[in-house]
C-alpha positions in Angstrom: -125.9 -167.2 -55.7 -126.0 -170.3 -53.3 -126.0 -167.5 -50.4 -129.3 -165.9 -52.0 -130.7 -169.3 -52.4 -130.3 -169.9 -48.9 -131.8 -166.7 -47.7 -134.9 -167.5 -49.8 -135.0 -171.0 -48.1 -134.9 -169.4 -45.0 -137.6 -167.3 -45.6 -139.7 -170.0 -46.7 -138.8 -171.7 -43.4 -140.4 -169.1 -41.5 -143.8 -169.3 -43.7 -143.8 -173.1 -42.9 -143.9 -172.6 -39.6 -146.6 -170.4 -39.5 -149.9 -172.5 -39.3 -152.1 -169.4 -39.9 -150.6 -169.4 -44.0 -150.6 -171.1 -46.8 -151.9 -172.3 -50.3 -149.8 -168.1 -52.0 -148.5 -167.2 -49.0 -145.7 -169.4 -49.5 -144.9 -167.9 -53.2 -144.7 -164.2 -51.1 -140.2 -165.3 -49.9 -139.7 -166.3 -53.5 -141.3 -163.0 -54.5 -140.5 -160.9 -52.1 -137.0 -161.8 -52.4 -136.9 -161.8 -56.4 -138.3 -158.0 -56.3 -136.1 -156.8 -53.3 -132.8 -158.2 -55.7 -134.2 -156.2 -58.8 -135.2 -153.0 -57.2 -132.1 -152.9 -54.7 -129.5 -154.7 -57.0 -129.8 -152.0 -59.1 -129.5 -149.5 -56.5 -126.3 -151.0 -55.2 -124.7 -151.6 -58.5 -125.4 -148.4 -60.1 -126.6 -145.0 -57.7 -125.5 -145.9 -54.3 -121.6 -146.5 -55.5 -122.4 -143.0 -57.0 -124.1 -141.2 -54.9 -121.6 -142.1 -52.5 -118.5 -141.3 -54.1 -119.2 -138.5 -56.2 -121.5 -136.6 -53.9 -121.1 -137.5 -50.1 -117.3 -138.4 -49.7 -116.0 -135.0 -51.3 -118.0 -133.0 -49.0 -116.7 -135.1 -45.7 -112.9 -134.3 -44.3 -110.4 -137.0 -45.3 -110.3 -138.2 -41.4 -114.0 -138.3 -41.5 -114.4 -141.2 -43.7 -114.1 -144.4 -42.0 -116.8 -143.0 -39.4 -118.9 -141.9 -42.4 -119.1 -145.0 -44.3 -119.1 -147.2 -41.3 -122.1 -145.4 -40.1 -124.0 -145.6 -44.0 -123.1 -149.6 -44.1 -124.6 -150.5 -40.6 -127.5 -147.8 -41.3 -128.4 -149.5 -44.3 -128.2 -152.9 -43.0 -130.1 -152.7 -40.0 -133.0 -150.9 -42.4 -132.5 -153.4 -44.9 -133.0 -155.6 -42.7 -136.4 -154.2 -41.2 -137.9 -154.4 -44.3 -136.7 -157.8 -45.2 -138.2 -158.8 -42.6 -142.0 -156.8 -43.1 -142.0 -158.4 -46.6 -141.7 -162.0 -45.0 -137.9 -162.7 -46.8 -135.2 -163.5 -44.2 -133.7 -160.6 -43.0 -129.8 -161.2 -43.5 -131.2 -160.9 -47.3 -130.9 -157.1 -46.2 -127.3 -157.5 -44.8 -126.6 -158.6 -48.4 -127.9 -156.2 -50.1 -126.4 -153.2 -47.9 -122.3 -155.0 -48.2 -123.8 -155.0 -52.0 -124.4 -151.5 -52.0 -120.8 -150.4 -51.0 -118.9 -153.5 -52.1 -117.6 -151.6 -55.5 -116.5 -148.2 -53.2 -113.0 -148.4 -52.7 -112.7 -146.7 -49.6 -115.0 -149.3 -48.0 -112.3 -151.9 -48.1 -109.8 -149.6 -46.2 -112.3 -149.6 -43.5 -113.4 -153.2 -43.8 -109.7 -153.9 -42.9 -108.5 -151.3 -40.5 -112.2 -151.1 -38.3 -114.9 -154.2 -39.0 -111.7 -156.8 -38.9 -110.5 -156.7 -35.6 -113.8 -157.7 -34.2 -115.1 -159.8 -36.9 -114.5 -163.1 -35.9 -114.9 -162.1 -31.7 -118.5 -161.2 -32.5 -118.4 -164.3 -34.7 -118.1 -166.3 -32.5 -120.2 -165.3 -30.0 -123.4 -165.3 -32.5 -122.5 -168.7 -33.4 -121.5 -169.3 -30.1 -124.6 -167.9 -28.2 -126.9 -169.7 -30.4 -126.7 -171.9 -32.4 -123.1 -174.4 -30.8 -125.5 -174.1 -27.6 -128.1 -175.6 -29.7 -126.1 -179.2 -30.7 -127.4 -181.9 -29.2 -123.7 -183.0 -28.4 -124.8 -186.3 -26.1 -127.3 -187.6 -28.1 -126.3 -186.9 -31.5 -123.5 -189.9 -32.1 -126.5 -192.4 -32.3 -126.7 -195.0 -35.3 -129.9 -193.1 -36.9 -128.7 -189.5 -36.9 -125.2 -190.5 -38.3 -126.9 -192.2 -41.0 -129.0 -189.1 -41.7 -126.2 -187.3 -41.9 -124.3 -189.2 -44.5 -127.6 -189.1 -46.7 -128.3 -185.6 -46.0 -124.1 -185.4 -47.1 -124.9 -186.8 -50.1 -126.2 -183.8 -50.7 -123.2 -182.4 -51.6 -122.9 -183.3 -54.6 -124.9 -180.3 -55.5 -122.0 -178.0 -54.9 -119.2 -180.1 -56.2 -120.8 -180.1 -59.3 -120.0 -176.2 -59.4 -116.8 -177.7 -60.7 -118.4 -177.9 -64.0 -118.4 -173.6 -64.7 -115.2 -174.3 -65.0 -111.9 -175.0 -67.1 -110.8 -174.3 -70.5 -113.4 -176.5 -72.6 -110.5 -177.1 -75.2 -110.0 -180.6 -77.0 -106.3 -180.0 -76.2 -106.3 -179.0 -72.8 -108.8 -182.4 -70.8 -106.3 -182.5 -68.0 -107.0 -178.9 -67.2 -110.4 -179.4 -67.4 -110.1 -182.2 -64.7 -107.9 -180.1 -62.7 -110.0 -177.4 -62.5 -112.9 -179.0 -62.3 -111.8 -180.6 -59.2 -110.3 -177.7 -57.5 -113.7 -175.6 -57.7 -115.6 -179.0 -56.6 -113.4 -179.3 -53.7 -113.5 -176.0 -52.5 -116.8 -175.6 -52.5 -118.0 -178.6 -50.9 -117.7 -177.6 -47.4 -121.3 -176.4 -46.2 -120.7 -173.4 -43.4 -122.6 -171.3 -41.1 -125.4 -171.1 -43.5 -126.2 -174.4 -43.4 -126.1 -174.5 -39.7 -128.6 -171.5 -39.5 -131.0 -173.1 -41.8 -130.7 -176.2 -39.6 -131.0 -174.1 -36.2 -133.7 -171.9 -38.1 -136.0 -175.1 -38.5 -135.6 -176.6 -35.3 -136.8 -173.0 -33.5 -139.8 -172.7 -35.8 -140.6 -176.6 -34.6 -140.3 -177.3 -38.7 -137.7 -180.5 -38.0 -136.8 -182.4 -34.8 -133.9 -182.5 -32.8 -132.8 -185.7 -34.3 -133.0 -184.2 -38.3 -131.2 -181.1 -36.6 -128.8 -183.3 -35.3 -128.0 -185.1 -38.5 -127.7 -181.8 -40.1 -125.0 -180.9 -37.9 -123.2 -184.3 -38.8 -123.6 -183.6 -42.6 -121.8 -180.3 -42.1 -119.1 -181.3 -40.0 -118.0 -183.9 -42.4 -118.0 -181.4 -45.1 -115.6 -179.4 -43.2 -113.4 -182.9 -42.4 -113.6 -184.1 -46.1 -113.8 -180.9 -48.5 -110.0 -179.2 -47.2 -108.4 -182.2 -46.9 -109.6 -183.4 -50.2 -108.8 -179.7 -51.8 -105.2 -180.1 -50.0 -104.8 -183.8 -51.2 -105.8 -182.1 -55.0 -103.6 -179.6 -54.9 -100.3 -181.1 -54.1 -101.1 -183.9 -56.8 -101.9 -181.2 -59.2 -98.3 -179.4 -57.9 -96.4 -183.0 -58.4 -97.5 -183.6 -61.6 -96.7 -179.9 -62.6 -92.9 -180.5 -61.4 -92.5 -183.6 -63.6 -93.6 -182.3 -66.6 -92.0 -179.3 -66.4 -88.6 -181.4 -65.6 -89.3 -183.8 -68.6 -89.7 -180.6 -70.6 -86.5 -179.3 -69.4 -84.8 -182.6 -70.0 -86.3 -182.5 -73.1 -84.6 -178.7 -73.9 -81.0 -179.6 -72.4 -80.6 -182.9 -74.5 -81.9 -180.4 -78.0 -79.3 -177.7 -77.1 -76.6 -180.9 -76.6 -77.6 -182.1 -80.1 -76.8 -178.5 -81.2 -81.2 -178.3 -82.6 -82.6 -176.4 -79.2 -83.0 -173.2 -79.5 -80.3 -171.3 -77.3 -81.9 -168.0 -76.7 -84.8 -169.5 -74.7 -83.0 -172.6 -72.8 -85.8 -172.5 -69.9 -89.4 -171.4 -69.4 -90.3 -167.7 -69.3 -93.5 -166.3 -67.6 -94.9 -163.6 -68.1 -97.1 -161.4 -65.3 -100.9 -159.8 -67.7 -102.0 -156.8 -65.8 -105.8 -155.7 -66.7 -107.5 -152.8 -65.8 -110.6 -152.9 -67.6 -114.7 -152.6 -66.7 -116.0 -156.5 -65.0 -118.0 -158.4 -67.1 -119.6 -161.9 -66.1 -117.3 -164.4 -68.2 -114.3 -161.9 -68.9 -111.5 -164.1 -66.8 -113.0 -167.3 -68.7 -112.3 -165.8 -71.7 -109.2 -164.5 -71.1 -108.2 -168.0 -69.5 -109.7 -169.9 -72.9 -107.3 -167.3 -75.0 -103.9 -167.7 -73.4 -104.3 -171.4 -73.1 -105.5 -171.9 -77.3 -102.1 -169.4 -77.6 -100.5 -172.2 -75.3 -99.4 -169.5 -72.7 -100.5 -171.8 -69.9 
């Protein structure tokens, strides 16, 4: 959803920096964008996966398959794409929608792994690379005024920790897995990536923000990259600690009933049990299952 968001942003980045619109024109990226995820959301979800799979792949050879579906994903993206970018939305909207398209086909992630992975972060690197790292105003950015920026514009983050709150068990009995949780998700998503760094590049092109807001931009993001792992790592291993000592005291606990001759001898220790599911997604369905093994205190 925050990808999406962005991408509509975007879009409305390159209406502001057209002086020739304005007053609806800058309604037509929300719009455009709000249609294009109706009409080919449902496309992806529900024919393409299909079409695909039920009526192209059993008429290819076995060996033809990789080539096949490689060919449909970049076809549809690069068309996607096109017409993103004729109905004024930003045109990696149309990426999106084409990896949406044959996200659910399970021979796509065979050749996701075997064919796009061994040159995904090479060409990476050299997008990023070839535009916007040459882009950083590296010897004038460390000034008072842009660092300042940048930890108000970080601020901003706070936004995306607060993801932390979809959440956790919502259980009277169970507040210290709320926090946990709650944490985890906050920390894990507070590091702003290359989308933030293409909105920032994005504005500074279309002459929308100077080189000194573009500057503290790339401050804001590279302290979200310092702070949000470290913090996740820091919450982890407290989370891990505090794990080991109550399931020790619990143990304890067991050893010194089974002394006394009152523990119950046939289960001295924990057991854990592994819950395979195969079953249609729903939005909400691990929540729920989550919220019924911890009210069953299966934690």
């Amino acid at each position: 959803v925050d990808d999406i968001i962005a991408f509509i942003n975007l879009g409305e980045l390159k209406v502001l920096a057209d002086p020739n619109l304005g007053g609806v024109s800058y309604l037509w990226p929300v719009l455009s964008s709000v249609l294009l995820l109706a009409g080919v959301g449902w496309l992806a979800v529900d024919v393409v996966p299909r079409l695909v799979e039920s009526k192209l792949l059993p008429r290819v050879q076995q060996r033809h398959h990789d080539v096949v579906l490689t060919s449909l994903l970049c076809a549809m993206a690069v068309g996607l794409m096109a017409v993103c970018h004729r109905t004024k939305t930003f045109p990696l909207l149309g990426a999106f929608l084409a990896g949406l398209s044959f996200c659910s086909i399970a021979p796509v992630h065979h050749v996701w792994a075997h064919q796009v992975k061994r040159i995904q972060y090479s060409l990476l690197r050299l997008f990023y690379g070839a535009t916007i790292a040459f882009e950083v105003p590296v010897a004038t950015m460390w000034t008072g005024r842009i660092i300042g920026r940048g930890a108000l514009f970080f601020l901003a983050i706070a936004g995306k920790f607060a993801t932390g709150f979809t959440v956790g068990h919502y259980s009277a009995h169970h507040r210290s897995h709320d926090l946990q949780n709650f944490l985890r998700a906050g920390f894990a998503m507070a590091v702003w990536g290359e989308i933030s760094l293409l909105a920032g590049f994005q504005g500074l092109v279309d002459n929308v923000i100077d080189e000194d807001t573009f500057g503290s931009i790339v401050f804001a993001v590279l302290l979200s990259v310092f702070v949000g792992p470290w913090a996740l790592r820091w919450r982890l291993w407290h989370d891990r600690k505090a794990d080991r000592a109550r399931n020790w005291a619990i143990e304890k606990e067991l050893a010194v009933e089974d002394e006394e001759g009152g523990g119950d001898t046939r289960y001295p220790h924990f057991v854990y049990y592994t819950l395979d599911i195969s079953c249609a997604a729903k939005f909400g369905l691990l929540s729920k299952l989550v919220n019924v093994a911890v009210d069953h205190d299966l934690e």
